[in-house]
Steps between C-alpha positions, in 0.01 A plus 500: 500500500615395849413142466737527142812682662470205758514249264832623439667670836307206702576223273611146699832455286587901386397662815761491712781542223254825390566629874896403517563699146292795674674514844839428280397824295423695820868439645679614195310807465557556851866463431624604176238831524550575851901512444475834278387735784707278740845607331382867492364496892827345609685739299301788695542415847900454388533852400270623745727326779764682311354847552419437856845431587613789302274688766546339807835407448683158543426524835281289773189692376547479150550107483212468746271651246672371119700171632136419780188622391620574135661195417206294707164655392627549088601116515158406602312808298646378185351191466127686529482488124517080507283545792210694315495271163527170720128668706391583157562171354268324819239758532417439093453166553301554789276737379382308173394205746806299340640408844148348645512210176881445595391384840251264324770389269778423780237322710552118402890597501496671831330233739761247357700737704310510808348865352155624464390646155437790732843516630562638128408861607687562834800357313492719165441832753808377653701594210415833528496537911461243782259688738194496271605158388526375877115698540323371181561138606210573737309334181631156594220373757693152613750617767787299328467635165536814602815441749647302192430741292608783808883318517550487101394839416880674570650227248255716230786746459367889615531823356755583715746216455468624122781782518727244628471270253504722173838670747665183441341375182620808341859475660566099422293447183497638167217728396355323255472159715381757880095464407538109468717482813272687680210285383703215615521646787145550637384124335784347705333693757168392462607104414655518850234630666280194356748250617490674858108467486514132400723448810316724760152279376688150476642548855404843712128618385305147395159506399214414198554721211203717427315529209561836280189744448508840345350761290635572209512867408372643152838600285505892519676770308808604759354826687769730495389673744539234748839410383628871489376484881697182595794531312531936651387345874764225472781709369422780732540277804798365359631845478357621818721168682805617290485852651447398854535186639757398238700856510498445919683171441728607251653766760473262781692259267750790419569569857564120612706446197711848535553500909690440735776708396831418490726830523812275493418336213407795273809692599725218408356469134437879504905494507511225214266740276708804575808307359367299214638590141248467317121566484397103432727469822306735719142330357620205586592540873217701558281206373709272695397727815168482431502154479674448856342756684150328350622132652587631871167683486150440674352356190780281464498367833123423433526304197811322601339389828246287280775455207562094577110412408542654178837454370438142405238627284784756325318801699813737660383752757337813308257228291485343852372831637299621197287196535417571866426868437272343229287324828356881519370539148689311197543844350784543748705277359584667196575831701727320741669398230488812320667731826779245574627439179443882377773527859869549378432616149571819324110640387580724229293520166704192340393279819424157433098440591445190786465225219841513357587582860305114601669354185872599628480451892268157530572173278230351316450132731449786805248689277298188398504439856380822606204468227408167671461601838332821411263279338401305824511635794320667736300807336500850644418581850153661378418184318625267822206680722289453253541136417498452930159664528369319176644142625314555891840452651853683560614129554477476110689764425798321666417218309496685197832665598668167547324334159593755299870567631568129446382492155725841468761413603504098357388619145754802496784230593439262208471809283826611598677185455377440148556845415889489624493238215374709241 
């Protein structure tokens, strides 16, 4: 039985379309499943931001808790379902040994790009989270396999970088095209990261190629078991960094982006609001206070110090700032984006969610450009420790930081150019 299910999922000319149409499957799942529960999660941390204010008041406490930790943690909690059917999708093919004949399959391809059959495994547990990816490429024995292998393995797009992409996917794209975007999206990923290989063995990490020897696994019926484990583990943890480390930066995040104060300031537009004529008036000074108070404050000055690298990429200084925050953990990102553009709105149960928030307040050349760069650079502090301890040497992590931000920042450049086009 094994040796006939080879003959197909193995085959020299059908195999690797076999495991394109899979992986092409697994991405629209992921997307046009996963966006059910995401409408009705976003919908709940809305109206629960709503009642909290109706508690706490308008005041400095009750945005701290709906406009910060609200507004960051339920942007990054609800993208767990896309999470969770993305896990799924890998641990399946894991489990039924389908992953092991892939390797064998993208051998011959692989060392044409300086890549070890081997390399295959590090770089498909990338796509669900760097640090085991960066630790199972321990199997490569030759030194500069594995650090060619070690420097590729962020391109191989992570878990995390997933609820930024179906964010903007799902704001810029329409719903019935999202799953092949985002399947666009992680082969671009992984065709770069073959190019970078070529170039790191043509000119950085030169050496023989070595020959390819593994055991291949008998094909097994998918223990559930196992996958029930993985899949609760994963989303637990993903959870667990939503309600701590994530909620933390969300508030810190809502007190740089809401301070200094500026009693001058609010009196003078207080005034304004007091005289306006009309409701649609008083919204829109109060949003226009928002909006200033949010430029002159900590945040701001942050972001704007670092504003010039980025603008020529289309990149103003909350994207500029989001991606930095994102240097922590790339979950980050989408609740940096989700406090400071939740700041200056009225949250009441008719409040628009963060995508048609995204679609309104960033253009689409600055949201391709956004997707690039997410794509590329440097993964999450966790993962950078990882990779340094892996590699032998903190001096490659600075070369990693350097190889990556250049490819960043030069790929998200052309993609905004062509994009302004479009």
């Amino acid at each position: 039985m094994t040796e006939k299910i080879d003959a197909i999922l193995i085959h020299k000319v059908f195999g690797i379309p076999i495991f394109v149409v899979l992986m092409w499957s697994l991405f629209q799942l992921t997307f046009e499943l996963g966006s059910i529960p995401m409408e009705w999660i976003d919908m709940f941390f809305v109206a629960l931001g709503v009642y909290i204010k109706t508690i706490f008041g308008e005041g400095a406490l009750g945005s701290l808790l709906a406009d910060g930790a609200l507004s960051g943690v339920g942007a990054v909690v609800m993208f767990l379902p896309n999470i969770v059917i993305l896990f799924l999708g890998i641990a399946l093919l894991e489990t039924t040994g389908y992953m092991a004949r892939v390797a064998f399959l993208l051998d011959g391809f692989f060392h044409r790009f300086g890549l070890h059959g081997k390399s295959f495994i590090p770089l498909v547990t990338g796509f669900g989270c760097s640090v085991p990816a960066y630790m199972s490429a321990r199997t490569l024995k030759n030194n500069k396999d594995r650090l060619i292998t070690l420097f590729i393995i962020g391109f191989m797009s992570c878990g995390a970088k997933l609820p930024v992409y179906v964010l903007f996917v799902g704001a810029f794209f329409p719903k019935e095209q999202a799953g092949n975007v985002l399947f666009l999206i992680y082969i671009a990923g992984a065709l770069v990261g073959l190019l970078a290989a070529k170039f790191l063995k043509l000119f950085v990490f030169k050496g023989v190629d070595e020959p390819f020897v593994m055991e291949m696994p008998k094909y097994r019926l998918p223990s559930l078991k196992l996958i029930w484990h993985t899949v609760v583990i994963k989303a637990i943890l993903y959870l667990q960094k939503a309600g701590t480390f994530i909620l933390a930066a969300s508030m810190l995040i809502w007190f740089a982006s809401n301070y200094p104060k500026y009693p001058e300031i609010e009196a003078a537009y207080a005034q304004k609001i007091e005289l306006a004529q009309s409701d649609e008036a008083k919204v829109s000074l109060e949003n226009e206070q928002a909006k200033v108070l949010l430029e002159k404050s900590f945040l701001a000055m942050i972001g704007k110090s670092t504003e010039g690298l980025f603008a020529p990429i289309g990149l103003d200084w909350k994207m500029t700032v989001a991606l930095e925050s994102g240097l922590a953990a790339k979950e980050v990102v989408v609740s940096t984006l989700g406090v400071l553009y939740a700041l200056g709105a009225e949250v009441d149960e008719e409040s628009e969610g963060l995508l048609e928030v995204i679609q309104k307040e960033i253009p689409f050349a600055s949201a391709v450009s956004f997707i690039i760069f997410v794509m590329f650079y440097l993964p999450c502090m966790a993962a950078s420790i990882v990779f340094a301890k892996e590699s032998g040497s903190y001096k490659y992590l600075v070369y990693l930081f350097v190889f990556t931000t250049l490819i960043a920042w030069g790929l998200s450049f052309i993609g905004y150019r062509i994009a302004l086009y479009m």
